[in-house]
C-alpha positions in Angstrom: 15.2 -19.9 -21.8 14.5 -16.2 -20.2 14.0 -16.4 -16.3 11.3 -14.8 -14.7 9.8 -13.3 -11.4 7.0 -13.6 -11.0 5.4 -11.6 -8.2 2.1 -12.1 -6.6 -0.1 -9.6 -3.8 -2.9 -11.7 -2.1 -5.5 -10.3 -0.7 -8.6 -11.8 1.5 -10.6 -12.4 -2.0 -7.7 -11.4 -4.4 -4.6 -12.2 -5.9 -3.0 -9.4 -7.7 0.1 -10.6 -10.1 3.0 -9.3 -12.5 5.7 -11.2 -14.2 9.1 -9.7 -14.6 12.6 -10.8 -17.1 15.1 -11.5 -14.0 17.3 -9.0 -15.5 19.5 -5.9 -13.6 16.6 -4.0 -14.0 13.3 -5.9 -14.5 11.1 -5.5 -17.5 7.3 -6.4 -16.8 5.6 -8.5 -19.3 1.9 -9.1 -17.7 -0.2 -7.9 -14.9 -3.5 -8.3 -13.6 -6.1 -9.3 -11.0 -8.5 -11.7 -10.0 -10.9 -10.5 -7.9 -13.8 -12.0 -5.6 -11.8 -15.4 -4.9 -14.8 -17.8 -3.4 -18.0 -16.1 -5.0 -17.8 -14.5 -8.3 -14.4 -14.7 -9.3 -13.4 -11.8 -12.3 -9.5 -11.8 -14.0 -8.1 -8.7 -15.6 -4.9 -8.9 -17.2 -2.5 -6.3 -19.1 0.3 -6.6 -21.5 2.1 -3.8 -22.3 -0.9 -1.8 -21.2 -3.1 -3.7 -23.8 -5.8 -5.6 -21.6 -5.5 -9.8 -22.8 -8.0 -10.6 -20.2 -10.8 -9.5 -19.0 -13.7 -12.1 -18.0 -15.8 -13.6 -14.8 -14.8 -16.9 -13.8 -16.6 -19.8 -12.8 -16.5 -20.0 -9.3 -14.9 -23.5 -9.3 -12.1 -21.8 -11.1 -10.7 -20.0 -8.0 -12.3 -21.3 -5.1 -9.2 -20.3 -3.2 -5.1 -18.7 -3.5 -4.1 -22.2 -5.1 -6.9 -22.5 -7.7 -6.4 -18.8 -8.1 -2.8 -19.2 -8.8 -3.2 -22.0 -11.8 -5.9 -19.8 -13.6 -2.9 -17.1 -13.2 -0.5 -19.5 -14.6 -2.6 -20.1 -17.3 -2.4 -16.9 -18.5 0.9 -16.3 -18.3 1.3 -19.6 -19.9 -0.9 -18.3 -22.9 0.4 -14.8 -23.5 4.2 -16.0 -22.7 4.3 -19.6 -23.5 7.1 -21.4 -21.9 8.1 -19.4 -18.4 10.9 -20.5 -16.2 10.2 -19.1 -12.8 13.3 -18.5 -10.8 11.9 -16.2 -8.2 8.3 -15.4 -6.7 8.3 -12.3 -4.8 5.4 -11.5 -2.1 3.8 -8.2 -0.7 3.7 -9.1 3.1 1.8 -6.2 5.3 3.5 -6.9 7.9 7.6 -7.7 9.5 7.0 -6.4 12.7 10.6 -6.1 14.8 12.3 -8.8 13.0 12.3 -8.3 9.6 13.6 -4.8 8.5 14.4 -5.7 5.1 13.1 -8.1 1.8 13.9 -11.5 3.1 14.5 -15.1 1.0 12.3 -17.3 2.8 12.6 -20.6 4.6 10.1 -22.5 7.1 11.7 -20.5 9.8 11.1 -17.3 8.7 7.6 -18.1 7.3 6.7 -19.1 11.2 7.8 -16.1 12.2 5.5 -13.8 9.6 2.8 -16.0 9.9 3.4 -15.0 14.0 2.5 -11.8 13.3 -0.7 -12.0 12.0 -2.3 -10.5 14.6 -1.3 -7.5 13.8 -2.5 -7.5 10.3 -5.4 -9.4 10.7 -7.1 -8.1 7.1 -3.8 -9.2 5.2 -1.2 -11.3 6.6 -3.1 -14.8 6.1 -3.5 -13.9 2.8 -0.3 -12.9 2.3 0.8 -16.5 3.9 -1.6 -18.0 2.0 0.0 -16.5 -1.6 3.3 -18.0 -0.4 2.4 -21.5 0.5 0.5 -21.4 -2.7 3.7 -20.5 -4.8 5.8 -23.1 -2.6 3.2 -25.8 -4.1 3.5 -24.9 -7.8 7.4 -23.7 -8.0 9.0 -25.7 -5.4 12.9 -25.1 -6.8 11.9 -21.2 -6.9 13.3 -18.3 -4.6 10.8 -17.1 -2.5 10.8 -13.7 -1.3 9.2 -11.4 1.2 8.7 -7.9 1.2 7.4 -6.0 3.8 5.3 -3.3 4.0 7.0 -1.9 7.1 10.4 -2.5 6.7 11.0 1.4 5.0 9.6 2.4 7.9 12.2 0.7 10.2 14.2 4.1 10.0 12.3 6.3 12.3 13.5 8.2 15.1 11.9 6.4 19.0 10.2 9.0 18.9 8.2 8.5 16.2 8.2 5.0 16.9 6.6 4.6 20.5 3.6 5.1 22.3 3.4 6.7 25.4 2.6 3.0 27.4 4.7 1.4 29.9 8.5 1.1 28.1 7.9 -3.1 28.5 4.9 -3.2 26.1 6.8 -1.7 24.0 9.7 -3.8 24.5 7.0 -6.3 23.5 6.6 -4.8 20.0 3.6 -2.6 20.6 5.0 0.6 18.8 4.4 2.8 15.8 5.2 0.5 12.8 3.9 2.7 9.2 3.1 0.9 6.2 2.7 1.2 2.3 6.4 1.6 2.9 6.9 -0.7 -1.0 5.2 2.4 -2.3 7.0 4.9 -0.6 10.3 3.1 -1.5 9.2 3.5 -5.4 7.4 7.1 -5.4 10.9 8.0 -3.0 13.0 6.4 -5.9 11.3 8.4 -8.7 11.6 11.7 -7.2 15.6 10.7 -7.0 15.2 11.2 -11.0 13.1 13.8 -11.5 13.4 16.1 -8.1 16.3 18.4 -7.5 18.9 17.6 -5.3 16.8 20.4 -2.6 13.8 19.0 -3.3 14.4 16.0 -2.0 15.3 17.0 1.6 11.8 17.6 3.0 9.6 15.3 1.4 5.6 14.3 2.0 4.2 11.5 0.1 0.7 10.9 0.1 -0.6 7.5 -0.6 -4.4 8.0 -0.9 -6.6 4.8 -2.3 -8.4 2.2 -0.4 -5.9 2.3 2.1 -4.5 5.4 3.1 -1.5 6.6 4.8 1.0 9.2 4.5 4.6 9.1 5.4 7.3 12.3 6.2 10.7 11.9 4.4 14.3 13.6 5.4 16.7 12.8 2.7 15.1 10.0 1.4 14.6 8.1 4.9 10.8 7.8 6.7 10.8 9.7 9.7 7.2 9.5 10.4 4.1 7.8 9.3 0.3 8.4 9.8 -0.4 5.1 10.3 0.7 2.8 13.6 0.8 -0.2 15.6 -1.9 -1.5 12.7 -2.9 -0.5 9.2 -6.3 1.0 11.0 -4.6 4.3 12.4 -4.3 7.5 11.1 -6.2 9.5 7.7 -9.7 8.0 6.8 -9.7 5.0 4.1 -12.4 3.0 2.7 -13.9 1.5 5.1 -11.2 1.8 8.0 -11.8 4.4 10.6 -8.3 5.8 10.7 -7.5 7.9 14.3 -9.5 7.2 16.5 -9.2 7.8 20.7 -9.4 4.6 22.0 -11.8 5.5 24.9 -14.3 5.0 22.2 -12.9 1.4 22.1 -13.6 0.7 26.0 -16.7 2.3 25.8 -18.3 0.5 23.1 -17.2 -2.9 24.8 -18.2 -1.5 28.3 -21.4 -0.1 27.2 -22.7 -1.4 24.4 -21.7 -4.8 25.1 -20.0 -5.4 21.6 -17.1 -8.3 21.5 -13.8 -7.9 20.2 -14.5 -9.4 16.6 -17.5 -7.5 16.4 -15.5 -4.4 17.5 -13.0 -5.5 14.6 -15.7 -5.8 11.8 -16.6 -2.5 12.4 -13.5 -0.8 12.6 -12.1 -2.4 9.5 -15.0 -3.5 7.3 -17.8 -0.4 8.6 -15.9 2.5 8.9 -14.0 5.6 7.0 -16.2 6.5 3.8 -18.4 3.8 3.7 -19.1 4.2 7.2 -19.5 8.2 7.2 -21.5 8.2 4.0 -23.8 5.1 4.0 -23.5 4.7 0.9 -20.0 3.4 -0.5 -16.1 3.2 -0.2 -15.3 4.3 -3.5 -14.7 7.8 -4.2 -15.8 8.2 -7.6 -19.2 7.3 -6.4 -19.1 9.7 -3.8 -18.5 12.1 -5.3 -21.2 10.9 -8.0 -23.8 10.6 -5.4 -24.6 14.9 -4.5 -25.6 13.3 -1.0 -25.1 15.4 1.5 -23.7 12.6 3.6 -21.2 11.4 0.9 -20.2 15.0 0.7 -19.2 14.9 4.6 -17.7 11.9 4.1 -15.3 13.4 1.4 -15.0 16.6 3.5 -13.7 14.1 6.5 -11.0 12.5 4.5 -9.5 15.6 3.6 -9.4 17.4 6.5 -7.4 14.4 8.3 -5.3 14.9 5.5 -4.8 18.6 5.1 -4.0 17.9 9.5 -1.5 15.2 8.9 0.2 17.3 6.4 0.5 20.0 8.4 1.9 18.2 11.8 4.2 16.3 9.3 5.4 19.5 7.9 6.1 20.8 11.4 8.0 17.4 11.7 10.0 18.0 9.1 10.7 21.7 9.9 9.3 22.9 6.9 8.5 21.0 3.2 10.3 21.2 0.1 7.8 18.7 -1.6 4.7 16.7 -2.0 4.1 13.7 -4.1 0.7 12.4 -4.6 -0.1 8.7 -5.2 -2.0 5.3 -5.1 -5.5 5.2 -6.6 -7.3 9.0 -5.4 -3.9 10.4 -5.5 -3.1 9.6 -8.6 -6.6 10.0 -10.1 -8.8 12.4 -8.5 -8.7 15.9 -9.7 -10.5 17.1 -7.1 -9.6 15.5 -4.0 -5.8 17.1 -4.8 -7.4 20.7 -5.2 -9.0 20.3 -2.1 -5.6 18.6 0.0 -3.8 21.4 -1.4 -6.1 24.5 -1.3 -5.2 27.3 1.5 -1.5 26.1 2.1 -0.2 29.0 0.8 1.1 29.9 4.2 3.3 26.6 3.9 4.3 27.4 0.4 1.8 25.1 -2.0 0.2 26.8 -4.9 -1.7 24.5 -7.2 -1.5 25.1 -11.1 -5.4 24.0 -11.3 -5.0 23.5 -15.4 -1.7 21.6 -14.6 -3.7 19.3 -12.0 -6.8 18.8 -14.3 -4.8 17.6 -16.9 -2.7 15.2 -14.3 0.7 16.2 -15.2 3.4 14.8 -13.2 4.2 18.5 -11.5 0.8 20.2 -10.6 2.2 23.0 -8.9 3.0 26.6 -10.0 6.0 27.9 -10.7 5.7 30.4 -8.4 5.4 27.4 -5.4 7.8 27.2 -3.1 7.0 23.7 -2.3 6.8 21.4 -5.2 3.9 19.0 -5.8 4.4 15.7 -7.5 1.7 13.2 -9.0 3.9 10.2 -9.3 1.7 6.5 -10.0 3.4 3.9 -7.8 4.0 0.6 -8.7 5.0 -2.2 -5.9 5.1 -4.7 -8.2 8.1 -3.3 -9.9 9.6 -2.8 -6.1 8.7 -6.2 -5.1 10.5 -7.5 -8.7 13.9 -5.1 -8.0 14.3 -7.0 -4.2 13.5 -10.0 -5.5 16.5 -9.5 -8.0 18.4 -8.6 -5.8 17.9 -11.7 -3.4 18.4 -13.7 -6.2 21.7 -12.4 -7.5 23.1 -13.2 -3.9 21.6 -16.8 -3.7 23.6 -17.7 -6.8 26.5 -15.8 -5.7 26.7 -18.4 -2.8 
């Protein structure tokens, strides 16, 4: 019987999931979603980019990660029939010092993430909670962690610390990055279809939900927009993104707001839903015509266009630019907008080229090459996981 991976990304009310042949290079079979785990509970699922699946549950169905998991199983078992599981490999947000590369997992290691919780407070339960549910239904299974930070692992102290007392961040309080599964991939593809020059001075720009963007030297991160937390840096959903953290002190000193209070806004009433009053998705932003959703769009590019410019003085210059993640690999305009007025720095948009989302949107008379490249973490997530499991059985 073929072996599988199967490969799971669990959000607070989600549980994203593909399955994988355990070959060299992994060959996807299914993916999908469930969405709104605990109240109204909706799967999507893909084969070979033919949706199989697409229906609200009952809420009973997937109450939680493990119910979710079964209705998962389900499917697979449905569209696949018979699947041998040999591997489950998990999205984890965050590694922290420790863990600076995929991991197999034992009860060890899994204290050790679920330690650092804390510092992904949105995500890491979640994450934890995806595993333990995996552990339940595919006990004989290697289970592997990836984390989100560990491409990040690479940058220079300087890019890594804050400018606190040298214990704290002895401590771990220090610059961390993350999105780094999709940076590994969109890096990867540009090894393909980039020249050799092209490569050396690299931006990639992961724009959906969540946002980040991340500076590249030869295929290593050397800096990252976001931090200590997935709330720092460019505008996202509903995160805030930079912020000076006087406004922190002030609002517990002044207005009397607690910590989780504090915390609800910053992650859950913030960044475009926050600005505009209206939603976190772009498309219905820029839908609305509101002059508030049109700030709120105006905002998110400008701490881009900054970012891009402080990571191309970083750099020492830019030889690319890759686009990706939901906005960045779908929104026509939000690219024209990043990109418009860097001539000085050597972008030119092709606008017919970018409208028509071709995998180079720049001119051919740009000196810096622009890139729209989908990302896929699952497919990272599958190639570790691969990996891991080659050396298990080599043991």
């Amino acid at each position: 019987m073929v072996q599988h991976i199967l490969i799971l990304n669990a959000g607070s009310s989600s549980i994203k999931f593909a399955l994988f042949d355990a070959a060299p290079e992994p060959v996807e079979h299914v993916r999908g979603q469930i969405e709104g785990l605990g109240s109204t509970p909706h799967l999507e699922a893909q084969r070979d980019g033919r949706k199989i699946a697409d229906r609200k549950l009952d809420p009973r169905e997937a109450t939680d990660h493990d119910a979710a998991l079964k209705v998962v199983l389900d499917v697979l078992a449905q569209t696949i029939g018979r699947i041998a599981i040999a591997a489950v490999g998990h999205r984890v947000v965050h590694g922290g010092t420790a863990f600076s590369e995929s991991i197999a997992l034992d009860e060890a290691k899994l204290a050790a993430i679920e330690g650092l919780s804390p510092l992904a407070p949105l995500h890491q339960p979640h994450n934890l909670a995806g595993i333990r549910a995996a552990q339940q239904s595919f006990p004989d299974a290697l289970q592997v962690a990836c984390f989100d930070t560990a491409f990040h692992r690479s940058h220079p102290w300087v890019s890594d610390a804050y400018a606190l007392p040298r214990e704290l961040y002895d401590q771990g309080i220090r610059r961390y990055g993350f999105h780094g599964l999709s940076y590994e991939y969109v890096s990867g593809c540009l090894k393909q279809i980039a020249s050799r020059d092209e490569q050396r001075r690299v931006v990639i720009l992961h724009l959906g939900n969540g946002a980040s963007m991340c500076a590249l030297r030869d295929g290593q991160s050397i800096a990252s927009s976001m931090g200590f937390t997935a709330l720092d840096g460019l505008a996202m959903g509903t995160r805030c993104g930079q912020l000076d953290p006087g406004v922190v002190l002030y609002l517990m000193q002044q207005k009397g707001m607690s910590a989780g209070a504090i915390e609800d806004l910053l992650y859950h009433r913030s960044g475009l839903k926050g600005l505009s009053g209206l939603s976190q998705d772009m498309r219905e932003l820029e839908a609305a015509g509101t002059g508030e959703a049109a700030q709120a769009i105006d905002y998110f590019v400008d701490r881009i266009r900054r970012e891009l410019g402080a990571m191309a003085a970083v750099l020492s210059g830019l030889d690319s630019v890759a686009f990706c993640a939901g906005i960045g690999e779908h929104d026509v305009r939000v690219r024209e907008q990043v990109c418009r007025g860097f001539e000085w720095l050597g972008i030119e948009l092709d606008e017919a080229r970018n409208r028509a989302g071709e995998t180079v949107i720049s001119s051919d008379r740009s000196r810096v090459r622009v890139f729209v490249i989908p990302t896929n973490e699952e497919l990272m997530i599958a190639r570790h996981a691969t990996r891991l499991l080659s050396t298990s059985r080599q043991r």
